[in-house]
C-alpha positions as CSV (number, residue, x, y, z in Angstrom):
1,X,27.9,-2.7,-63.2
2,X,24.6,-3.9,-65.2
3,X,21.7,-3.5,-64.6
4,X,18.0,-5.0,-65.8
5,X,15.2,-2.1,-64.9
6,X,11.7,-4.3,-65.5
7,X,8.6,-1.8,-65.3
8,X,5.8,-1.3,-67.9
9,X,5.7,2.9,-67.0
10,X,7.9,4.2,-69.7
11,X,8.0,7.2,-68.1
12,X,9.4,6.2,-64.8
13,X,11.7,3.9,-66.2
14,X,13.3,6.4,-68.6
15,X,13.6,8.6,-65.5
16,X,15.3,5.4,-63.3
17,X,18.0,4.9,-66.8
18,X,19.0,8.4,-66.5
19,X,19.4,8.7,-63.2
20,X,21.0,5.2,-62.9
21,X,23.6,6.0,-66.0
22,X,24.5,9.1,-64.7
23,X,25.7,7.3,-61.5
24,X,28.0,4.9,-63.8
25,X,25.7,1.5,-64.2
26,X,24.9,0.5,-67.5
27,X,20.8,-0.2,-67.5
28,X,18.7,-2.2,-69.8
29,X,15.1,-1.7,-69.8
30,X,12.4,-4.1,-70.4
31,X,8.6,-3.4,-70.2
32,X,6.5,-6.5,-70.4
33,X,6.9,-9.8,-69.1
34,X,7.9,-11.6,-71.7
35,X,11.3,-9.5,-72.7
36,X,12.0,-9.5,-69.0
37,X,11.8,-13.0,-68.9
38,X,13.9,-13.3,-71.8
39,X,16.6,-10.3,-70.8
40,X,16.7,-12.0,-67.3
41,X,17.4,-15.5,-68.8
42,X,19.8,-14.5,-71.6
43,X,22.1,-11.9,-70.1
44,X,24.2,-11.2,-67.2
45,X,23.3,-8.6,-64.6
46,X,24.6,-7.2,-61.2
47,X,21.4,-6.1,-60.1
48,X,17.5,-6.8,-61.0
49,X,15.4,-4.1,-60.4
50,X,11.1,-5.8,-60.7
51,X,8.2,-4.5,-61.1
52,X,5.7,-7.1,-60.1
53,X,2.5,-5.9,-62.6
54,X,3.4,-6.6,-65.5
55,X,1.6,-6.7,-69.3
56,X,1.4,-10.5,-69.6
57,X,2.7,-11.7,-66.5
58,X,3.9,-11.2,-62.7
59,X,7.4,-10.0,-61.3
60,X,6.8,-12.7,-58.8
61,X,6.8,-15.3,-61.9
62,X,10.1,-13.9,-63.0
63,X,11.8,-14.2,-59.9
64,X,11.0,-17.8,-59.9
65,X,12.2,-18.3,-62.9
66,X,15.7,-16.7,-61.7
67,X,16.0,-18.6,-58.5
68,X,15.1,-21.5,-59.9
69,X,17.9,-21.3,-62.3
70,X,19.7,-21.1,-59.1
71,X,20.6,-18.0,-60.6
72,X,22.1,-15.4,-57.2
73,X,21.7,-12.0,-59.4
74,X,20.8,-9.3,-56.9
75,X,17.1,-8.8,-57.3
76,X,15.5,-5.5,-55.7
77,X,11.6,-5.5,-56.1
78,X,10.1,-2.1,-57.2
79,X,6.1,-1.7,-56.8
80,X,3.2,0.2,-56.1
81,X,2.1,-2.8,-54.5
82,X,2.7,-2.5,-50.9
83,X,0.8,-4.7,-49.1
84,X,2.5,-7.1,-46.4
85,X,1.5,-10.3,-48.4
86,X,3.3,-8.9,-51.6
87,X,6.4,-8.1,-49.3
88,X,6.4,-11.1,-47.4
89,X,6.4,-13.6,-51.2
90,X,8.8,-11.8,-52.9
91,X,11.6,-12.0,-50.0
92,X,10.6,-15.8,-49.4
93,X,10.9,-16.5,-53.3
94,X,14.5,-15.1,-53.3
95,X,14.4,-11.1,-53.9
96,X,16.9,-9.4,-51.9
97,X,15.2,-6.3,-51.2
98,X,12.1,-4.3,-51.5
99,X,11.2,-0.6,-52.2
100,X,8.0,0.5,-52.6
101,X,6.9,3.0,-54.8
102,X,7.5,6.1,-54.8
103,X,10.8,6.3,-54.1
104,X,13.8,8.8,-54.1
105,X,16.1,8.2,-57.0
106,X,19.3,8.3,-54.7
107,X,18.1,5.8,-52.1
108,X,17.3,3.4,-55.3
109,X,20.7,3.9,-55.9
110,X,22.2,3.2,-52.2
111,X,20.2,0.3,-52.4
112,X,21.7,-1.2,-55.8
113,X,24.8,0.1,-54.4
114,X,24.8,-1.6,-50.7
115,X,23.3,-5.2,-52.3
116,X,25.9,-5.0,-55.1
117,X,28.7,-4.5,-52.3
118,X,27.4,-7.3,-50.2
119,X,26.5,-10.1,-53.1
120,X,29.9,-9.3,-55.1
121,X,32.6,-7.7,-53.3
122,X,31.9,-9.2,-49.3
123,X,30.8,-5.6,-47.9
124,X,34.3,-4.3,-48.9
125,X,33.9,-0.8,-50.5
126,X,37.5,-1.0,-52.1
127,X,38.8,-3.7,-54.2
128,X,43.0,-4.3,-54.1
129,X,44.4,-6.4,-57.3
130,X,48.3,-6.2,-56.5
131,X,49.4,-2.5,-56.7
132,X,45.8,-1.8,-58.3
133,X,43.3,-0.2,-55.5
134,X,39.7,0.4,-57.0
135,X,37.4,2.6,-55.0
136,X,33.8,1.6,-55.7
137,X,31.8,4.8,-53.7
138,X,34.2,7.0,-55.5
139,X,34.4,5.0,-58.7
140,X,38.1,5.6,-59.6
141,X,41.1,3.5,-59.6
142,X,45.0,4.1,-58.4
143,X,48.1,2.0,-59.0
144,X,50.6,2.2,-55.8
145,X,48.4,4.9,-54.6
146,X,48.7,7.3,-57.9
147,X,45.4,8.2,-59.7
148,X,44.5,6.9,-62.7
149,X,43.2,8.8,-65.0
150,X,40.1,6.6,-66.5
151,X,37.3,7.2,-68.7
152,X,33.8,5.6,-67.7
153,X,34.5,2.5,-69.9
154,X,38.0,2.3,-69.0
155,X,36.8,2.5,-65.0
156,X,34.1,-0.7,-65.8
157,X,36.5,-2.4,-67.7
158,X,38.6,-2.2,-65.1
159,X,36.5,-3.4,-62.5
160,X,35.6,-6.0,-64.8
161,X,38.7,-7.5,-65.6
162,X,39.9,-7.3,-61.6
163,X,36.5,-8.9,-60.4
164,X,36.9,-11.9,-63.0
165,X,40.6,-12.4,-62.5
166,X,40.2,-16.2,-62.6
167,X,38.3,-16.0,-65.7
168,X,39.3,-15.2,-69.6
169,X,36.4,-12.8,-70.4
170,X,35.3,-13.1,-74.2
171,X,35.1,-10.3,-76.4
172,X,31.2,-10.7,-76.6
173,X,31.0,-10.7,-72.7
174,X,33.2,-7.7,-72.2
175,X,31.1,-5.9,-75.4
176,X,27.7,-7.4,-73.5
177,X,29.0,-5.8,-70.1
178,X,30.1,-2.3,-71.4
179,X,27.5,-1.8,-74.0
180,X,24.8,-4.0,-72.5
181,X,21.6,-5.5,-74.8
182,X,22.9,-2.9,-77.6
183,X,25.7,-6.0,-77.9
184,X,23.5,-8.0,-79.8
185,X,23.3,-5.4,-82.4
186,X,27.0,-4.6,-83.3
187,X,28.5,-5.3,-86.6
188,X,31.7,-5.6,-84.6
189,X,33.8,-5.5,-81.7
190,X,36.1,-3.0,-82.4
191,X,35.1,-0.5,-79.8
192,X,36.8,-2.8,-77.5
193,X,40.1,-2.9,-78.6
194,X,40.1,0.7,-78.5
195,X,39.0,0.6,-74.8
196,X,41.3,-2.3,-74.1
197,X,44.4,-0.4,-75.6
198,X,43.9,2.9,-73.9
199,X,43.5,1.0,-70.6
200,X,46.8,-1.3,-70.7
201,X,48.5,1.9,-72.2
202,X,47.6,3.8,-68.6
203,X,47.9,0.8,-66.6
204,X,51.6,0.9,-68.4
205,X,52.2,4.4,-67.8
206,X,51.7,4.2,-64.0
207,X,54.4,1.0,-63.9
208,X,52.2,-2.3,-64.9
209,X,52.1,-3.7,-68.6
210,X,51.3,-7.1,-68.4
211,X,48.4,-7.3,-66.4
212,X,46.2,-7.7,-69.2
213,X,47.0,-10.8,-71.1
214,X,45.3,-11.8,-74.6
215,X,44.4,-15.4,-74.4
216,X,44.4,-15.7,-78.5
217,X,40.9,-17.2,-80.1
218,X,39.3,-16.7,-76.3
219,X,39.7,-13.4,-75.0
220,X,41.6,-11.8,-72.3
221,X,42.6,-12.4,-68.7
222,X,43.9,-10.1,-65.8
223,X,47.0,-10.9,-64.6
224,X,48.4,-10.1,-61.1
């Protein structure tokens, strides 16, 4: 799962990114209004998590811009700024939740957690593709009720390819999910073949090898 972190305190963001990536999500950061306008429009996230002051802007601005893109990302205000007004604009504009600051890192994280769950997976906290059963609390995966035995990337992947099952992903989106904003910057793709072949060779070993199907000059598609 992505996720865009918008707050100008460098400190406290690096502290969110950690604590975010070591619960599995893949986080950009962005620390002014401008980038976050620009992240926000350009890529893809599960979750938003806003600051409203910004350097050169407000959140508030940003989340218009989203919802006015008709844009249903899962946006979760983050702010020092707790007044009832504050509160009140940002939930009429479109955010889906609000947590003032400060906050415990693990109820950020239930938070992102419970609003992912409801926006993309209709309050289900498992996910069945055929034979394949993915856990989301747990983050792991079995096939026919047999463990499989998934790195971090192969787990996302996973997820990714199961939750867009209708869809042939493109190399760049499955590099821009895994890797995030660092996407932009790669020389190549590579990495993802790799990824992609360790995955179809577990999802052979535990009985499926065709679930994966390579949709040449596009991309691939899950197959049930």
């Amino acid at each position: 799962m992505k996720i865009l972190l918008i707050d100008d305190e460098r400190r406290l963001s690096d502290s969110i990114k950690e604590f975010l990536e070591s619960q599995e999500y893949t986080v950009d950061q962005a620390f002014d209004f401008n980038d976050a306008l620009m992240k926000a429009s350009v890529y893809d996230y599960n979750c938003i998590l806003l600051d409203l002051m910004l350097p050169g802007g407000n959140g508030l601005d940003i989340l218009r811009a989203i919802r006015k893109r008709r844009d249903n990302t899962g946006v979760i205000i983050i702010s020092a700024k707790d007044s009832l007004d504050d509160k009140l604009t940002g939930l009429e504009i479109g955010a889906d939740d609000y947590l003032p600051k400060p906050f415990a890192l693990p109820e950020l994280s239930m938070r992102i957690y419970a609003l992912i769950r409801r926006l993309e997976f209709n309050v289900d906290n498992t996910i069945t593709a055929g034979c394949v059963t993915i856990d989301l609390p747990q983050k792991c995966a079995q096939v026919n009720h047999q463990p499989l035995d998934l790195t971090r990337s192969e787990y996302n992947l996973l997820l990714f390819f199961v939750t867009n099952r209708h869809k042939v992903l493109s190399k760049a989106a499955i590099a821009e999910h895994l890797s995030g904003e660092m996407a932009d910057m790669m020389d190549s793709y590579d990495f993802i073949y790799s990824h992609i072949k360790n995955l179809k060779a577990k999802l052979k070993a535990a009985g499926l090898s065709k679930c994966i199907r390579t949709v040449y000059g596009m991309g691939y598609q899950w197959e049930e």
